[in-house]
C-alpha positions in Angstrom: 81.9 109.4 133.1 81.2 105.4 132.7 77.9 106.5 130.9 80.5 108.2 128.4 82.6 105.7 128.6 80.2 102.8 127.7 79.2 104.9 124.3 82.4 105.1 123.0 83.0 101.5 123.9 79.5 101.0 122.2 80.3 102.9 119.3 83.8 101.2 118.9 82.1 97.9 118.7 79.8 98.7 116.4 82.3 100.8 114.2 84.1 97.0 113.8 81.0 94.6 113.3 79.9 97.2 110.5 83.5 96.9 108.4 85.2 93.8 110.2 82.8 91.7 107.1 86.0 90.4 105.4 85.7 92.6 102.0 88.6 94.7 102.9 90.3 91.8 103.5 89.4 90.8 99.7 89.9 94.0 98.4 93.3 94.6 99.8 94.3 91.1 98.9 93.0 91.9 95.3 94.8 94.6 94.9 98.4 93.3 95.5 97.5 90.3 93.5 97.0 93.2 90.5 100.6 93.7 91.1 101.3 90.5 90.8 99.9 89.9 87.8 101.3 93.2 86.2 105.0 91.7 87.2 104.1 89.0 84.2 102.4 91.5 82.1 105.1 93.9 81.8 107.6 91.8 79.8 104.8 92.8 76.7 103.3 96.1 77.9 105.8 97.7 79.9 105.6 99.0 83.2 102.8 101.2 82.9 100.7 99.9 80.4 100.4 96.3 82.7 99.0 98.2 85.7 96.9 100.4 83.6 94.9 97.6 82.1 94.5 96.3 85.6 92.7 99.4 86.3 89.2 98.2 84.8 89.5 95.0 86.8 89.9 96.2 90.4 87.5 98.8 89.7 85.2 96.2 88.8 86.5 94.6 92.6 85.5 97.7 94.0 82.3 97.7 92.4 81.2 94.4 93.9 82.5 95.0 97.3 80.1 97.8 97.4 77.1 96.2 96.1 78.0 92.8 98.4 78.4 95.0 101.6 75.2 97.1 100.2 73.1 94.6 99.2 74.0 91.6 101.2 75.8 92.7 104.5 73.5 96.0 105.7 70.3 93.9 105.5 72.6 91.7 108.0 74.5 94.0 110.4 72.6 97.5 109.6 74.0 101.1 109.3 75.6 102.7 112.0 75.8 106.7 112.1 79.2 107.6 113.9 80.0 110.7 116.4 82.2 113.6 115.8 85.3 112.0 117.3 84.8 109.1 115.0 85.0 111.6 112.3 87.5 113.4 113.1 89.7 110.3 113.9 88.9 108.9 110.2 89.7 112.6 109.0 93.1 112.5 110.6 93.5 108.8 109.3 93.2 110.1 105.7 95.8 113.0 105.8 98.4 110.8 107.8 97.6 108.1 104.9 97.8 111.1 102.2 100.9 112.0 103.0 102.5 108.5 103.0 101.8 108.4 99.8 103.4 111.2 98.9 106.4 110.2 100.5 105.8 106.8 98.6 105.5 108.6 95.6 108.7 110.9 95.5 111.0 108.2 96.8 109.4 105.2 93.9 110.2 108.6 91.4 114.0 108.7 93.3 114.4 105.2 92.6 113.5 105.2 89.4 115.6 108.0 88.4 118.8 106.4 90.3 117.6 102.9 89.2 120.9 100.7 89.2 122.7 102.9 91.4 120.4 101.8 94.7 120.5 98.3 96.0 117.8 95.8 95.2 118.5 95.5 99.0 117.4 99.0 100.2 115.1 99.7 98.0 113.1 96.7 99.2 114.1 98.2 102.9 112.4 101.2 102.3 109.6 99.7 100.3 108.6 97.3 102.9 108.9 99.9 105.8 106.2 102.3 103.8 104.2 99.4 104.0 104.3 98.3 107.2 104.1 102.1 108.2 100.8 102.5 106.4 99.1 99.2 107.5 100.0 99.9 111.3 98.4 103.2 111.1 95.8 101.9 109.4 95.3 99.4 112.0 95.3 102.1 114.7 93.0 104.6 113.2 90.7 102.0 112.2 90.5 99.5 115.1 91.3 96.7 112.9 93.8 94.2 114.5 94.4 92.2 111.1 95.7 95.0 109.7 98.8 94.6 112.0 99.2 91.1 110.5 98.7 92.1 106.8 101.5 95.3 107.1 103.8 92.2 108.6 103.3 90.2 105.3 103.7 93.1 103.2 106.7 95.1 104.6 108.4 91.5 104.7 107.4 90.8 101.1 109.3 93.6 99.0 113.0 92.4 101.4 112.2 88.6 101.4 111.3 88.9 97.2 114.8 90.4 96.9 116.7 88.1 98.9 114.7 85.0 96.8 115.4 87.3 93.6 119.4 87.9 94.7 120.3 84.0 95.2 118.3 82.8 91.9 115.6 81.4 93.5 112.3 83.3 92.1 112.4 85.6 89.1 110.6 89.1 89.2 112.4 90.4 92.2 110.8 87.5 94.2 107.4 89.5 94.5 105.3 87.1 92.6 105.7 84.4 95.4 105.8 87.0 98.1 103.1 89.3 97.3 101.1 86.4 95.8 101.2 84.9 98.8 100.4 87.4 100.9 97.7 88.7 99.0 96.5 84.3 98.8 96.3 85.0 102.6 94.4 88.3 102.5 91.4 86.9 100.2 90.7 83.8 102.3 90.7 85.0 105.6 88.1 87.9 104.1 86.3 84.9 102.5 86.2 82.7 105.8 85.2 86.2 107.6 82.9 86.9 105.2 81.4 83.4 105.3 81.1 83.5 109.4 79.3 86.9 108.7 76.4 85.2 106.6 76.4 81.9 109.0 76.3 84.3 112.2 73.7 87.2 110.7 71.2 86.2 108.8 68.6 88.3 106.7 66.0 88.9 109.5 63.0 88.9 108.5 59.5 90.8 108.7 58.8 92.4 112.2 62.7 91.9 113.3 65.0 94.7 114.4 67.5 95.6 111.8 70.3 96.5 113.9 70.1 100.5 112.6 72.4 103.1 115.0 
């Protein structure tokens, strides 16, 4: 029983030293400053046209997360090759996270459809509890504790933006200095993670274990 025990403790461990590298962090903080910069964009393109030029650019983010954590973090850390409950708990993660956004979806369409008729107010509510909902289960599922922090910044953001927006103190709903700052926070603490990654691992070299599970 402690044997078992131990593994799964083992395997926990090594499940966060392989992603705790700071990239999500930079990734996620990316993509809400896309948002951000669509809230400016959409005066001249519209809603949808000023996230859909965005598209190319955080695809491009994507793109060099992968190569960075390919390229530059496995040579570090190595690969790690998880168990069937791992799996499955990643497998559940991703229909829970499905279905909040769908949920997500059909209420944004609501809205939309009622726009002017729903409060600035509750809309931001519901908005920020989607959030917060999906961060916290991310942060479960995933055994990542900063995830707890981030859904915090973001559920705040959408009712803190509207409150700013609502007593003429920020234009755009407010979520320009909410979401920009939450997503300022996001990129540096994956940058200072990231950073402490390369002081703490470096490449080893010829005759060195690599780390591989």
């Amino acid at each position: 029983m402690s044997q078992r025990i131990s593994l799964r403790e083992a395997e926990r461990k090594a499940f966060r030293i392989t992603y705790d590298d700071g990239l999500w962090d930079i990734f996620l903080g990316c993509y809400f400053l896309m948002f951000v910069i669509a809230l400016y964009l959409s005066t001249s393109l519209g809603d949808f046209w000023s996230l859909a030029v965005l598209l190319p650019f955080w695809a491009l983010v994507y793109l060099a997360i992968w190569l960075i954590r390919r390229h530059v973090v496995t040579p570090r850390v190595g690969m790690v090759k998880f168990g069937q409950a791992r799996k499955t708990k990643l497998a559940r993660f991703t229909v829970v996270m499905l279905v909040i956004n769908i949920v997500a979806l059909v209420l944004g369409f609501a809205a939309a459809l009622s726009f002017g008729s729903v409060p600035g107010q509750m809309i931001g509510v519901i908005f920020g509890m989607l959030l917060l909902m999906g961060f916290s289960i991310a942060a479960y599922f995933l055994d990542f504790g900063r995830l707890y922090v981030y859904g915090l910044l973001v559920g705040l953001s959408p009712m803190v933006g509207e409150w700013l927006w609502a007593h003429g103190y920020a234009a755009h709903h407010g979520f320009p200095i909410t979401f920009g700052t939450s997503a300022g926070i996001m990129i540096l603490v994956g940058l200072a993670v990231f950073v402490r990654l390369l002081h703490d691992n470096p490449v080893p070299t010829e005759g060195t274990p690599s780390g591989d599970a």
